[in-house]
Rosetta silent file (secondary structure, phi, psi, omega in degrees, C-alpha in Angstrom):
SEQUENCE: XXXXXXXXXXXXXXXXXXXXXXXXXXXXXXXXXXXXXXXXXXXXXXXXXXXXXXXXXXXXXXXXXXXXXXXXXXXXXXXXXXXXXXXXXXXXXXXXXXXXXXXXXXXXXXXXXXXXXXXXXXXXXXXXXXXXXXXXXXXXXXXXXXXXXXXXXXXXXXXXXXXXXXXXXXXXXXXXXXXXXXXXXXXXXXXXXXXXXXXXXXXXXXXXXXXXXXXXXXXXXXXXXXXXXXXXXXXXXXXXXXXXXXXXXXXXXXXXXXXXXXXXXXXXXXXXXXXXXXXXXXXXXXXXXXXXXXXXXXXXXXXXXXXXX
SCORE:     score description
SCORE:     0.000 S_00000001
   1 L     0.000  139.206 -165.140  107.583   75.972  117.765 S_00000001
   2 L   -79.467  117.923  168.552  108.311   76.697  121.501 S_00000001
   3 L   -22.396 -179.879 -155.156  110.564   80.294  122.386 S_00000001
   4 E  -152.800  108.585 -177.629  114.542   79.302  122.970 S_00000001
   5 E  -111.050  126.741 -169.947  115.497   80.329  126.165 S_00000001
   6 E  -116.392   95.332  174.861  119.235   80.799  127.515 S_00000001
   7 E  -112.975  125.320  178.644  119.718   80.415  131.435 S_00000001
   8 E  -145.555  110.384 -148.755  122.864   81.174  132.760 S_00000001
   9 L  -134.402  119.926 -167.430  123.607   80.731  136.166 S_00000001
  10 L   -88.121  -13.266 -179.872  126.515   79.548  137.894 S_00000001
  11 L   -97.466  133.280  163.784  124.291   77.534  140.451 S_00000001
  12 H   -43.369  -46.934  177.445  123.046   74.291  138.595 S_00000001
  13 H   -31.476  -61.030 -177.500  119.837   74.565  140.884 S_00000001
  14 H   -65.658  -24.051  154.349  118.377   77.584  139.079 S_00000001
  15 H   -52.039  -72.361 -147.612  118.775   75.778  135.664 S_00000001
  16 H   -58.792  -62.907 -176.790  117.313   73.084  136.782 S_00000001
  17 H   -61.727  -61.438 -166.841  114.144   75.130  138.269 S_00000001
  18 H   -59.717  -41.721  160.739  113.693   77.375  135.377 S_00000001
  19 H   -29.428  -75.400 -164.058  113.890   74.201  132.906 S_00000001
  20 H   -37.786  -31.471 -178.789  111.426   72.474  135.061 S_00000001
  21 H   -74.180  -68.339 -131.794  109.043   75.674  134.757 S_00000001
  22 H   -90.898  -21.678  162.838  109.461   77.021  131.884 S_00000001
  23 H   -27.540  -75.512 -178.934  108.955   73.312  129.827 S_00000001
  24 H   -39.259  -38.812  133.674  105.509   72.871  130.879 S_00000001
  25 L   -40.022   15.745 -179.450  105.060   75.812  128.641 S_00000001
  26 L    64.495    8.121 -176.810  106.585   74.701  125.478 S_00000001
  27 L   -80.264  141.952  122.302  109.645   76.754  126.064 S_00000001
  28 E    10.578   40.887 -106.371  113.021   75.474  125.326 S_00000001
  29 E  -141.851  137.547  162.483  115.442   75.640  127.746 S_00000001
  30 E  -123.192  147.196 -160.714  119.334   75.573  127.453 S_00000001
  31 E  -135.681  121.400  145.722  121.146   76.194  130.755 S_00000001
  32 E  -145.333  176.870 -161.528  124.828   77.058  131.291 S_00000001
  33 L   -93.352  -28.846 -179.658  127.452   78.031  134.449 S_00000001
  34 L  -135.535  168.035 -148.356  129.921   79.802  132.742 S_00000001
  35 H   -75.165  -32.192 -166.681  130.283   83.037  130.472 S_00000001
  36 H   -58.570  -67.337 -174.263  132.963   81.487  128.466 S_00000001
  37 H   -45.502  -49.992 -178.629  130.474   78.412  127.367 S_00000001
  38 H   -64.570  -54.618 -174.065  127.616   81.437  126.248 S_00000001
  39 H   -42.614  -46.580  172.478  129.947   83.365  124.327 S_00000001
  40 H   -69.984  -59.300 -155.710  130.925   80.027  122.185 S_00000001
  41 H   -52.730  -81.994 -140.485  127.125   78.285  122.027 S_00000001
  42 H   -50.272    2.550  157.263  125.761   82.049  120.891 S_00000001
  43 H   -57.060  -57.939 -172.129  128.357   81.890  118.115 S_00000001
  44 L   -87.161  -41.439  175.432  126.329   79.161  116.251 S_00000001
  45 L   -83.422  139.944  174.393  122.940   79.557  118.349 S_00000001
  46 L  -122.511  150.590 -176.181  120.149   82.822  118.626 S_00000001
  47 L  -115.969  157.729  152.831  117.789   82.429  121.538 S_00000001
  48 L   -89.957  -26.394  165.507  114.842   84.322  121.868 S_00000001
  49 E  -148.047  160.380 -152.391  115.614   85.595  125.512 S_00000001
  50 E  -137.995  116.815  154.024  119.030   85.206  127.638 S_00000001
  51 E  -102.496  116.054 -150.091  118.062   84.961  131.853 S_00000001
  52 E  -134.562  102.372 -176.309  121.328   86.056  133.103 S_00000001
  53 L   -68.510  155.622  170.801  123.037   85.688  136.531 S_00000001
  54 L   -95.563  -22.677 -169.158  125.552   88.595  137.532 S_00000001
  55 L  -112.138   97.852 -161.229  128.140   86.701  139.942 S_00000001
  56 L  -126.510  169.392  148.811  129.500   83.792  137.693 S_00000001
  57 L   -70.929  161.370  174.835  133.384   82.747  137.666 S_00000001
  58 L    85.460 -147.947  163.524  135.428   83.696  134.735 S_00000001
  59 L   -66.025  124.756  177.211  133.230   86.431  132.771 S_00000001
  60 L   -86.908 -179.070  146.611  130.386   87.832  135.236 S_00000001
  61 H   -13.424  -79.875 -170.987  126.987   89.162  134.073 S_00000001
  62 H   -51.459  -44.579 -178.811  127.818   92.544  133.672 S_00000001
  63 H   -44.441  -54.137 -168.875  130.771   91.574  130.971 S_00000001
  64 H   -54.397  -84.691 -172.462  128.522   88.884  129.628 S_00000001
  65 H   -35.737  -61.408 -161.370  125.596   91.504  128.971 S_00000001
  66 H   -75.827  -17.007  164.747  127.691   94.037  127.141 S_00000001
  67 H  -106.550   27.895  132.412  129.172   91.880  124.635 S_00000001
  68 H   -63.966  -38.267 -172.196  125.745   90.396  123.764 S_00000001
  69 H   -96.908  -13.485  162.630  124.870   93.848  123.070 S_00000001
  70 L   -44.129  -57.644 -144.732  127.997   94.790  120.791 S_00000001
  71 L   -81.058  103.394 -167.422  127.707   91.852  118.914 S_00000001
  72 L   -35.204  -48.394  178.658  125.532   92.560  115.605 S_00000001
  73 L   -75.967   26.309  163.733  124.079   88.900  115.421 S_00000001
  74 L  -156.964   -0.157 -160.105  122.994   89.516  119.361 S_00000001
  75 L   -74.277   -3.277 -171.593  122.334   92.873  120.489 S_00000001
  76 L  -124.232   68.828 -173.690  118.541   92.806  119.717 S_00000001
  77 L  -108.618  115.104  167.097  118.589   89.308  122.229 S_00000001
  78 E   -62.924  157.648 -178.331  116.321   90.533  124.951 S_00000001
  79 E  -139.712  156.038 -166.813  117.924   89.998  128.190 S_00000001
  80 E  -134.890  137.165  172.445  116.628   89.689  131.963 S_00000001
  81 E  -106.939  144.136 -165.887  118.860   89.504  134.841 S_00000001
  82 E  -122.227   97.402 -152.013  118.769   87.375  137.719 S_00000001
  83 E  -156.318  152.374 -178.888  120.479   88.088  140.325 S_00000001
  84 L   -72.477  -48.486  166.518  121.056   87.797  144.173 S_00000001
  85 L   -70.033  134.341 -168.340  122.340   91.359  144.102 S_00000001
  86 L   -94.633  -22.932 -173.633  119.590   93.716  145.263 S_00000001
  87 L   -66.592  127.160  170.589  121.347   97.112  145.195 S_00000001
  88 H   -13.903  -64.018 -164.811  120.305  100.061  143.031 S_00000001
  89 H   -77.885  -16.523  134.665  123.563  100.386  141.346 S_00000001
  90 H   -64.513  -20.168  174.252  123.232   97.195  140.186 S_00000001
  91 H   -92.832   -6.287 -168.939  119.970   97.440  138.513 S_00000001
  92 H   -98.029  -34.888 -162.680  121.159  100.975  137.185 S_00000001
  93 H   -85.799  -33.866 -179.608  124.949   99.389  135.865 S_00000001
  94 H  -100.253   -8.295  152.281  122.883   96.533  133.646 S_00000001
  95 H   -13.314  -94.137  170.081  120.436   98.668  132.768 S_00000001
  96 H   -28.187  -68.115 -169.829  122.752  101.015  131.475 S_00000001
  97 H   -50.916  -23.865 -135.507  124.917   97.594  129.834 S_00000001
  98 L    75.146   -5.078  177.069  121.306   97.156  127.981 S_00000001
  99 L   -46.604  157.632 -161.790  119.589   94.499  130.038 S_00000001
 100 L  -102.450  -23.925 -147.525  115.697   94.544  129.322 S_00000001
 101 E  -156.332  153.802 -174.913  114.447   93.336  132.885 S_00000001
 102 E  -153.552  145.216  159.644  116.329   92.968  136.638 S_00000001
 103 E  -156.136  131.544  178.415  114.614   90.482  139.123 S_00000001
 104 E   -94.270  139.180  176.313  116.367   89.463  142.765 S_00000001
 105 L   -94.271  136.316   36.415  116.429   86.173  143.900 S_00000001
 106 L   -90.508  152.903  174.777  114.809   84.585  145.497 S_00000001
 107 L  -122.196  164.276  154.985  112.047   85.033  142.585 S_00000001
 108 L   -89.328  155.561  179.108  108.583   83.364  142.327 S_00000001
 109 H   -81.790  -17.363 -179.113  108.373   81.621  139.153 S_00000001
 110 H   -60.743  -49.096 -164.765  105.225   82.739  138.158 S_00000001
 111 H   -82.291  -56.806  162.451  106.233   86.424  137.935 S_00000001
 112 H    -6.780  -65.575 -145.138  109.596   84.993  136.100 S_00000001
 113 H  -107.606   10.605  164.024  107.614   83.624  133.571 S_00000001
 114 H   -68.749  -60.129  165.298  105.313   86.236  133.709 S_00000001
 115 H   -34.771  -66.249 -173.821  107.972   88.550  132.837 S_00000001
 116 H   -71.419  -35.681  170.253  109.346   86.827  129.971 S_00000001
 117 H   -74.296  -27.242  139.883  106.071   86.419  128.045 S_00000001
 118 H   -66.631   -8.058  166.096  106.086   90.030  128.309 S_00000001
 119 H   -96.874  -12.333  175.233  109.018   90.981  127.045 S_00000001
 120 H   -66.021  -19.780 -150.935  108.747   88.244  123.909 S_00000001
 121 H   -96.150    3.621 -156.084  105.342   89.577  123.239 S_00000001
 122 H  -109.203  -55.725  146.791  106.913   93.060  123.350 S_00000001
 123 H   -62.705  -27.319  146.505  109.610   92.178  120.652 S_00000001
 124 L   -56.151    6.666  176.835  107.534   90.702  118.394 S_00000001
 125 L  -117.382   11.498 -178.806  105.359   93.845  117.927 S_00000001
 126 L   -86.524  127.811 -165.309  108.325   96.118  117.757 S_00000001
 127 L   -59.289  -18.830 -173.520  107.913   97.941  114.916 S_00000001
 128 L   -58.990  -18.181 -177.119  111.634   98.817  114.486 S_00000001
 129 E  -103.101  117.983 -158.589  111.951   95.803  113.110 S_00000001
 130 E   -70.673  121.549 -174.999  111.018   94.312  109.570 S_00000001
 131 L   -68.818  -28.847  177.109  108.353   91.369  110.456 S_00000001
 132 L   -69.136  -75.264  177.436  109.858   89.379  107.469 S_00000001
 133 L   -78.312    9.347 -175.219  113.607   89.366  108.556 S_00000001
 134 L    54.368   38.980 -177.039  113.653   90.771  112.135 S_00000001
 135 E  -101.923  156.471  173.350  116.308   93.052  110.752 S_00000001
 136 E   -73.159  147.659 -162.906  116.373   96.624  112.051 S_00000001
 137 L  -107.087 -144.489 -167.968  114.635   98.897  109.718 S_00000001
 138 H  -109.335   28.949  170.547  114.980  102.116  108.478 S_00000001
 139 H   -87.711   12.480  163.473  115.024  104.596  111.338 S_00000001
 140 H   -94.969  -13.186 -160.095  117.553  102.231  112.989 S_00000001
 141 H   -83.700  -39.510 -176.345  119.768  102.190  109.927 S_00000001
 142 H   -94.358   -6.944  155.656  120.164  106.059  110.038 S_00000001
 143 H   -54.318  -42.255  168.986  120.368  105.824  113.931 S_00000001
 144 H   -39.344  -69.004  159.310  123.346  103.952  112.978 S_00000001
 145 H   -23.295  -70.385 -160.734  124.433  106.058  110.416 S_00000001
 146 H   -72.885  -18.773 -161.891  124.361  109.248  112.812 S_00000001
 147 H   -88.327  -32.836  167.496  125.734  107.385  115.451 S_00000001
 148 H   -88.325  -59.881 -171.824  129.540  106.514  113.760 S_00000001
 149 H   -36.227  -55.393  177.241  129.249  110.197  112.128 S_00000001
 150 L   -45.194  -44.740 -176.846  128.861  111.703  115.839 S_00000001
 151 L   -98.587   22.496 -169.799  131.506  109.711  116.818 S_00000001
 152 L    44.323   73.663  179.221  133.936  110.327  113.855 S_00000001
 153 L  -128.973  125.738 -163.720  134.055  106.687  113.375 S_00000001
 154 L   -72.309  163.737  168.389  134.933  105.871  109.195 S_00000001
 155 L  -172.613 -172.245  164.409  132.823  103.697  107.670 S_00000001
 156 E  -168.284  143.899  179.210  130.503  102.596  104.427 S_00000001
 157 E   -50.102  123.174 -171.551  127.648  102.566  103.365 S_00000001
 158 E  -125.164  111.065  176.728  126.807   99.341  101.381 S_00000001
 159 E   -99.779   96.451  178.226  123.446   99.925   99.354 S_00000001
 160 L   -84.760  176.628 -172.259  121.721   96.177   98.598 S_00000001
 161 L  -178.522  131.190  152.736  119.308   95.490   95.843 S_00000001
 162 E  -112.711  137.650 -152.845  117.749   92.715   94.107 S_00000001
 163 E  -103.815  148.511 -151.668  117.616   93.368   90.800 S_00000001
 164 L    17.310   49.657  173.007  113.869   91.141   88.846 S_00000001
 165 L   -84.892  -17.385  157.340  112.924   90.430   92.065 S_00000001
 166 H   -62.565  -29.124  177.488  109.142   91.639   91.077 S_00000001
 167 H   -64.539  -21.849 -169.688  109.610   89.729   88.298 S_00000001
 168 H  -100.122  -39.074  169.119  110.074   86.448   90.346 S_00000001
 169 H   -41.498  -60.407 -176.052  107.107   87.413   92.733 S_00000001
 170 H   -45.915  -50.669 -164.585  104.753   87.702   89.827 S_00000001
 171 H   -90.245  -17.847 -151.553  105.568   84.504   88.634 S_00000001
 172 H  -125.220    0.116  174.570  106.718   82.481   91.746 S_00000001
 173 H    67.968  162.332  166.948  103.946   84.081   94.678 S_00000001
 174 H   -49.669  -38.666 -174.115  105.052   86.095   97.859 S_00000001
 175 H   -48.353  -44.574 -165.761  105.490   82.773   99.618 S_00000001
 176 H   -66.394  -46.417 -141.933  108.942   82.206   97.230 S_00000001
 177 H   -54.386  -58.626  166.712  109.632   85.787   97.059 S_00000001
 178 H   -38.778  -69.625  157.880  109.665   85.826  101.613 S_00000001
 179 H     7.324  -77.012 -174.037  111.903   82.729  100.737 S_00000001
 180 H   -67.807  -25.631 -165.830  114.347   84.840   98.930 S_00000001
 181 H   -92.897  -16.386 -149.318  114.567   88.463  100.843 S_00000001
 182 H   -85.437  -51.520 -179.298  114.691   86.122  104.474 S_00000001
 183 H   -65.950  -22.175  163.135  117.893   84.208  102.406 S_00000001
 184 H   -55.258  -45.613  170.686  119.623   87.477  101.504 S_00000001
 185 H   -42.670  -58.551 -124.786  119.041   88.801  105.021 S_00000001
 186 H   -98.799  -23.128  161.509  120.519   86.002  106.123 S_00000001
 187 H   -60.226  -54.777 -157.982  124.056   86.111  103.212 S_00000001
 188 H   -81.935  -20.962 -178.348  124.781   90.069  104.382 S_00000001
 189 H   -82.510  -33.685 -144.892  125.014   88.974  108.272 S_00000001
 190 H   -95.408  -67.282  172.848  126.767   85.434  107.820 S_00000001
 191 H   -40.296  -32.368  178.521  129.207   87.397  105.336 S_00000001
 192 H   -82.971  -20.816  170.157  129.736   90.237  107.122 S_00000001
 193 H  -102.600  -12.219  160.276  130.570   88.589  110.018 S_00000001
 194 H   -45.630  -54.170 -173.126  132.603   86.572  108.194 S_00000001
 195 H   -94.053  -68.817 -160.949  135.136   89.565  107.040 S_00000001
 196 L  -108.925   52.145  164.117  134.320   92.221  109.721 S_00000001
 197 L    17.581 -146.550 -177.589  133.884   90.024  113.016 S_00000001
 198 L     5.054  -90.970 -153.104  132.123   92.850  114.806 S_00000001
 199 L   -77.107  123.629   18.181  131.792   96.013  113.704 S_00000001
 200 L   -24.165  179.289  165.438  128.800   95.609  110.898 S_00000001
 201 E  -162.346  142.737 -161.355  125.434   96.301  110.694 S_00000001
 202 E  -130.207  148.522  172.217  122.908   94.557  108.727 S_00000001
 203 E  -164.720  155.152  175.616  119.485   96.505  108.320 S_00000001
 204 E  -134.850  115.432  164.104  116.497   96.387  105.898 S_00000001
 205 E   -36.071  -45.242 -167.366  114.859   98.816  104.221 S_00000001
 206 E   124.934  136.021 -173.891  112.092   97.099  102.845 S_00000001
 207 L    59.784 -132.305 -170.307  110.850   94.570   99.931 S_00000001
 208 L   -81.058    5.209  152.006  114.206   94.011   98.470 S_00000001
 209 E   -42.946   90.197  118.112  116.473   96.549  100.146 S_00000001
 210 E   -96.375 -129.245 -178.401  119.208   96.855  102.339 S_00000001
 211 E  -164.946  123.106 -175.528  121.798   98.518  104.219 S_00000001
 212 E  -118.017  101.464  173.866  124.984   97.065  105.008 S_00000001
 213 E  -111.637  135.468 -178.394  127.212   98.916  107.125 S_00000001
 214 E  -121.387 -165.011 -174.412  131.167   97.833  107.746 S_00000001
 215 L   -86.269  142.225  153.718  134.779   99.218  108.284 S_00000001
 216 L   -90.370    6.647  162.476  136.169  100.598  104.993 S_00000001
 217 L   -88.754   -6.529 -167.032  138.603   98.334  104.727 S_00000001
 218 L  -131.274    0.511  171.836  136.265   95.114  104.810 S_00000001
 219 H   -71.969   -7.731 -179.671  133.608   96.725  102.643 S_00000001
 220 H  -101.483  -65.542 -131.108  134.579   95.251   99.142 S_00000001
 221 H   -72.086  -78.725  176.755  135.821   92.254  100.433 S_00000001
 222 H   -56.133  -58.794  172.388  132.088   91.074  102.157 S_00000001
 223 H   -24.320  -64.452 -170.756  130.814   93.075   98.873 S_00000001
 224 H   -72.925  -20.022 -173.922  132.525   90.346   96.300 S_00000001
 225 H   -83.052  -41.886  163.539  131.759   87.495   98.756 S_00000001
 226 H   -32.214  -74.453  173.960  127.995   88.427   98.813 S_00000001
 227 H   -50.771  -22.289  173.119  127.678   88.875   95.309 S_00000001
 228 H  -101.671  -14.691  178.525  129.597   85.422   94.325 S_00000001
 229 H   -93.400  -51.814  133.336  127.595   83.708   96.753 S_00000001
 230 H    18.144  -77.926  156.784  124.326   84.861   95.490 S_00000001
 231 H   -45.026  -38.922 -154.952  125.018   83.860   92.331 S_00000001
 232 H   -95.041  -34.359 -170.017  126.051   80.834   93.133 S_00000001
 233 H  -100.839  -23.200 -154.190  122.412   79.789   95.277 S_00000001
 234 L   -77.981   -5.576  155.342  119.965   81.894   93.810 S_00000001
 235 L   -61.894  -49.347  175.445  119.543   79.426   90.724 S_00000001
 236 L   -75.370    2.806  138.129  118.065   76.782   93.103 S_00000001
 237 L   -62.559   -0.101  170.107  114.789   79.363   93.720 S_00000001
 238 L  -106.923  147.751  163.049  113.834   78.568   90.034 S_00000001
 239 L   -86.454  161.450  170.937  112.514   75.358   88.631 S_00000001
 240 L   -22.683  -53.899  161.217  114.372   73.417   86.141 S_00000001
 241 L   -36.766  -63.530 -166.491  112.891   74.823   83.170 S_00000001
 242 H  -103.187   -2.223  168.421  113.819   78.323   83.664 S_00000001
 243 H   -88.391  -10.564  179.004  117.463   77.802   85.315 S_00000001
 244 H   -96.377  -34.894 -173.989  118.282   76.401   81.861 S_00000001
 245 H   -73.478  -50.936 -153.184  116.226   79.244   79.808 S_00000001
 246 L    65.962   35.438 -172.457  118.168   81.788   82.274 S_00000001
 247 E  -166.606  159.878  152.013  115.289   83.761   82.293 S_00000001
 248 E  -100.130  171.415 -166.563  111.259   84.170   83.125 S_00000001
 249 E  -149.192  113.361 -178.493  108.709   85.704   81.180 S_00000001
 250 E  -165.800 -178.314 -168.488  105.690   87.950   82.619 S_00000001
 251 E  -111.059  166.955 -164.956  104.881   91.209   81.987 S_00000001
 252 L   -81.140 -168.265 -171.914  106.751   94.898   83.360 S_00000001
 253 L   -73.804  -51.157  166.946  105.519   97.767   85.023 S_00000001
 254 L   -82.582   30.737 -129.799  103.958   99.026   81.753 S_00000001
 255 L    -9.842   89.690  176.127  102.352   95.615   81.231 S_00000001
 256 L  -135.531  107.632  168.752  104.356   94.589   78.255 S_00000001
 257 E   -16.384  111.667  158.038  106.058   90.981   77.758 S_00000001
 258 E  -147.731  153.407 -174.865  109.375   90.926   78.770 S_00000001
 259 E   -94.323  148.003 -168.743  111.858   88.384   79.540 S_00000001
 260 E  -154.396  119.113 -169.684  113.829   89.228   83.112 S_00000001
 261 E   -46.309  164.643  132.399  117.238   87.657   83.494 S_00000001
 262 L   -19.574  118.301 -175.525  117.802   85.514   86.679 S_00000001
 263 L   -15.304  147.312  122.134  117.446   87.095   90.264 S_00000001
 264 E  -133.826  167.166 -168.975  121.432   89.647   91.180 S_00000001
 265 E  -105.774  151.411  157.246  122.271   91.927   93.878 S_00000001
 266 E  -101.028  143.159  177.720  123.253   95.323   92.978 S_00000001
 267 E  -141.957  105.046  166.391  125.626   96.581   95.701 S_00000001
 268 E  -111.797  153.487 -166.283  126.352  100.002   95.664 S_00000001
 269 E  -115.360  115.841 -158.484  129.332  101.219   98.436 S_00000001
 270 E  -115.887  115.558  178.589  129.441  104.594   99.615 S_00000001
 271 L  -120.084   49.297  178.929  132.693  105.278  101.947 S_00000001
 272 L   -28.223  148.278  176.833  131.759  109.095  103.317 S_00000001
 273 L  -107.835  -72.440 -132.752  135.062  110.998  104.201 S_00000001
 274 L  -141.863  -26.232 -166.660  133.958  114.309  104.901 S_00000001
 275 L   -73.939  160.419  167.208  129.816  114.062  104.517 S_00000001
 276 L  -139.642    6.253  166.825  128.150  114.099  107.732 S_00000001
 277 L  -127.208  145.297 -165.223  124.389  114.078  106.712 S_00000001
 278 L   -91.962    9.270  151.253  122.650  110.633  106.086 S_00000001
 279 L   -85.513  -22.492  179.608  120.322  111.567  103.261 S_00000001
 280 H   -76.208  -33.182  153.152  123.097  112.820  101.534 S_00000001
 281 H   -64.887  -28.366  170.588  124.516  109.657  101.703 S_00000001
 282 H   -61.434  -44.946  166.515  121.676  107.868  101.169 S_00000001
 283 H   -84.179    0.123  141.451  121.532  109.639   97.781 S_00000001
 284 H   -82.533  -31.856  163.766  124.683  108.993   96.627 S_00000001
 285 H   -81.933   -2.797 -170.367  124.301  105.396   97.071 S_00000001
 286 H   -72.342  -62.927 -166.151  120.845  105.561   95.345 S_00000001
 287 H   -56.176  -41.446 -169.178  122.204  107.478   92.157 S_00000001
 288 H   -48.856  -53.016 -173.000  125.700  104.796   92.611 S_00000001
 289 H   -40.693  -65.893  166.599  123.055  102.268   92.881 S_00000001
 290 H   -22.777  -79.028 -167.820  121.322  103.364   89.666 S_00000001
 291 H   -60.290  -33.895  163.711  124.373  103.628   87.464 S_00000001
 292 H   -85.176   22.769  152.857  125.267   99.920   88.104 S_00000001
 293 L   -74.487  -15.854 -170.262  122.103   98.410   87.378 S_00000001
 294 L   -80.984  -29.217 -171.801  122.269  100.849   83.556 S_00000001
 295 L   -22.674   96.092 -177.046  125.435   98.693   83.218 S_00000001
 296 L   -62.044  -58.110  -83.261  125.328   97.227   79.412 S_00000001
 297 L  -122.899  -14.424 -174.526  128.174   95.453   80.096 S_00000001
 298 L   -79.717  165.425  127.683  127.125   93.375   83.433 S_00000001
 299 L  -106.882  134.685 -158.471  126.398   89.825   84.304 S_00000001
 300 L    28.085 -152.701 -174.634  124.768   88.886   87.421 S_00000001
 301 L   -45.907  167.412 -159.207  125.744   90.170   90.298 S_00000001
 302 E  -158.860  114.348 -169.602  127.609   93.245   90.898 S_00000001
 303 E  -138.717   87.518 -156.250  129.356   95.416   93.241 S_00000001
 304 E  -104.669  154.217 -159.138  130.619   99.478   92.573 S_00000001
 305 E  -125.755  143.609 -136.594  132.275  101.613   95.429 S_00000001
 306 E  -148.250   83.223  155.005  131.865  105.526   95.326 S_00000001
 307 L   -86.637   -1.007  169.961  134.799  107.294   97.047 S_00000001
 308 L   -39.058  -57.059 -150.254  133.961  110.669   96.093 S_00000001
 309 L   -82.328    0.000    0.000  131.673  112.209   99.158 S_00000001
């Protein structure tokens, strides 16, 4: 399938040429004039790169860049700007905004599209990112972390889990098992953006981890919606047979028979107060983490909140 491309340009021409170009290459190309119209498509739609004019009516460039990069579901969009202005202080102010690339028009197209297969080929080897879900991993998650702490900004920690998710690899191959961490990835962003517009962060540890960070007011709230939705799909990753048994059968870690309930998230929620170092936090949601999975008392999913630290 051909990259997804985003041109936005208040002159119709430059759509037009960068279609015409970048087609013959298998790319994609969506083209609009005004900032308002990106902000709405980029609601429903992810691109793989955003070419970006600076002098538009309405919202210009520079606006336009920085709330692509606020917005959790956009900020890792690369973006290249295209622009008539030539001056330094323009290539230093979208920099600065996060733009990935600056080129002045007039451009050749060649080096345009030169450009852009370098910077796709440059995010898909960036390591920061988990190659299953393109989620940030975890030295972005505690960049994060240190980054509201610095700025005394509250928040919490949300500590994800799937609890006999080895159990469903063994019997069901890696192929389902990708299947399952890509749909979970894809429940903590659509929820989370659901409750706390903005301000999240979605990140993944690795195999069946992750790290959900919100507001502390919107952290239970995306918690119980996660966890009821979950529940609610993760039946239809089983065949018939064993959505009725409510269980699989393969053997544990000490290779002994055991039956292992249907796939639930564990969620444990960490709201630091007062802590200011992110291992310490980490290991208070670990142990939190812990205690509800020992739960006798649980069914499916689950979600416990830690206001101590």
């Amino acid at each position: 399938m051909g990259k997804k491309v985003l041109v936005v340009d208040d002159d119709p021409n430059v759509g037009l040429l960068i279609s015409a170009v970048l087609k013959k290459y298998n790319y994609t190309v969506t083209t609009f004039c005004h900032g308002e119209e990106v902000l709405s498509f980029l609601k429903e739609n992810k691109p793989d790169l955003i070419l970006l004019d600076l002098r538009m009516p309405g919202i210009d460039g520079y606006t336009l860049c920085k709330r692509i990069r606020e917005a959790p579901d956009t900020r890792d969009i690369p973006v290249i700007i295209l622009s008539g202005v030539s001056e330094v202080e323009a290539r230093v102010n979208t920099i600065e905004l996060g733009a990935d690339d600056f080129i002045t028009k007039p451009f050749d197209v060649r080096e345009l599209r030169a450009r852009i297969n370098r910077i796709l080929k440059r995010k898909s080897a960036d390591t920061a990112l988990n190659p299953l879900t393109r989620l940030p991993g975890s030295p972005a998650i505690e960049e994060e972390v240190t980054r509201r702490i610095a700025a005394d900004e509250p928040f919490a920690f949300c500590y994800v889990d799937a609890d006999n998710f080895k159990a469903y690899n063994d019997v069901y191959g890696y192929a389902k098992g990708d299947e399952v961490i890509k749909r979970i990835a894809q429940l903590l962003a659509e929820k989370a953006k659901a409750v706390a517009g903005h301000n999240y962060f979605v990140g993944h540890v690795g195999g069946d981890d992750f790290v959900l960070i919100t507001s502390p007011e919107a952290c239970e709230t995306a918690a119980r919606a996660i966890t009821e939705d979950f529940d609610r799909f993760i039946p239809e990753f089983y065949n018939e047979a064993d959505r009725r048994r409510g269980f699989i059968t393969t053997m544990d870690r000490k290779n002994k028979t055991k039956d292992f309930p249907i796939m639930s998230l564990t969620v444990a929620i960490v709201a630091p107060h007062t802590q200011r170092h992110y291992a310490k936090i980490v290991e208070s949601a670990a142990e939190l983490k812990h205690y509800a999975k020992e739960l006798p008392s649980r069914r499916g999913s689950i979600f416990v909140r830690d206001r101590r630290i």
